[in-house]
N, C-alpha and C positions, 0 to 999 in steps of 0.2 A: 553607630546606630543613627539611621538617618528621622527615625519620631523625636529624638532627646529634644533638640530643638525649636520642634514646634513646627516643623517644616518636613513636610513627606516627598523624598524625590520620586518625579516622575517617572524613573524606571524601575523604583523600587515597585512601585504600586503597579507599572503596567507588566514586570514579572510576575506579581502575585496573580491581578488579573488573567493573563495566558495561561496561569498553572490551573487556576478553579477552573477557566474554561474548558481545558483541556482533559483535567481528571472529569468534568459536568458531561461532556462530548463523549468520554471513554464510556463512562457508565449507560447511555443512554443506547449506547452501539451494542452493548451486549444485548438490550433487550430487543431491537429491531431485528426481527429476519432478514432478511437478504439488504435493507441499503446500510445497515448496523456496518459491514464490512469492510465500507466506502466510506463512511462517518470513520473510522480508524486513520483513513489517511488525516481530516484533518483536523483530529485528534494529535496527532502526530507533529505536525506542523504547528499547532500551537504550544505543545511540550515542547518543541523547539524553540520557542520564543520565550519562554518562559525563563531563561539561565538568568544566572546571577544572583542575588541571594535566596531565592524561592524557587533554586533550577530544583528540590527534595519534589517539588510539586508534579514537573515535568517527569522525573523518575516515576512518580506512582502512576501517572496517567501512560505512559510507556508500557509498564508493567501492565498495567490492568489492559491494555490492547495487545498485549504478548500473551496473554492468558484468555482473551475473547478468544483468539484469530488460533491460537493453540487447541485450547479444550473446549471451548463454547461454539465451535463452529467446526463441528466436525463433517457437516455438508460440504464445508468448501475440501477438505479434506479429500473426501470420497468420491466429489466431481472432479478433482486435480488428477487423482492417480485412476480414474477410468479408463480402459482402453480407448472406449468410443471417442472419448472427448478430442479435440481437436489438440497437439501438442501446445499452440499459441495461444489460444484461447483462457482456458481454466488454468493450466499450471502456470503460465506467465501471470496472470491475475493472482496467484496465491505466492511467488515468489516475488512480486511486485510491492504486495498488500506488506509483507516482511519487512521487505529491501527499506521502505520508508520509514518503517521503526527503528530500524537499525541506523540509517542515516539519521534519522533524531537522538538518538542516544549518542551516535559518535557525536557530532553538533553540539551537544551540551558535555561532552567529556571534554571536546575540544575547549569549548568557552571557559572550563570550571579548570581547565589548564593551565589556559593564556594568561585568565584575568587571573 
């Protein structure tokens, strides 16, 4: 435990740091209409940084952007699978918006592997 001694390492705190920012950034995404979806990415990107002993952090802010982009944002849903829509446009946007949760989650599977 790096508090015993009186001396906090510096990546302990700047995991912790990345983990609050990133669960603060998730929550804040749900509430926003339409840039809430783009606040996920880097949401994401900071649950990436987050590994190491406080990677629990980057799990829930993960989670909770898997659950915005899921059940909270069912617009992006029903403009993705429109006919009219353009193929590259929305549904690349909604497979994109994924793709980066998913690469943060593998990122911290990998880290909580190696280390």
């Amino acid at each position: 435990m790096p508090e015993a001694n009186g001396k906090i390492s510096s990546e302990s705190s700047r995991d912790k740091v990345m983990g609050i920012l990133a669960i603060i950034v998730a929550g804040i995404a749900i509430f926003i209409p339409v840039v809430g979806v783009y606040l996920t990415i880097l949401s994401g990107i900071l649950a990436a940084l987050a590994y190491g002993q406080r990677a629990f952090l980057g799990y829930i802010a993960i989670g909770i952007n898997f659950i915005s982009l899921f059940f909270l944002s069912p617009l992006l849903w029903v403009a993705a699978s429109a006919e009219t829509a353009s193929e590259n446009s929305i549904a690349g946007l909604v497979w994109f918006l994924l793709g980066t949760q998913v690469i943060a989650l593998l990122f911290l599977l990998w880290k909580k592997k190696k280390g």
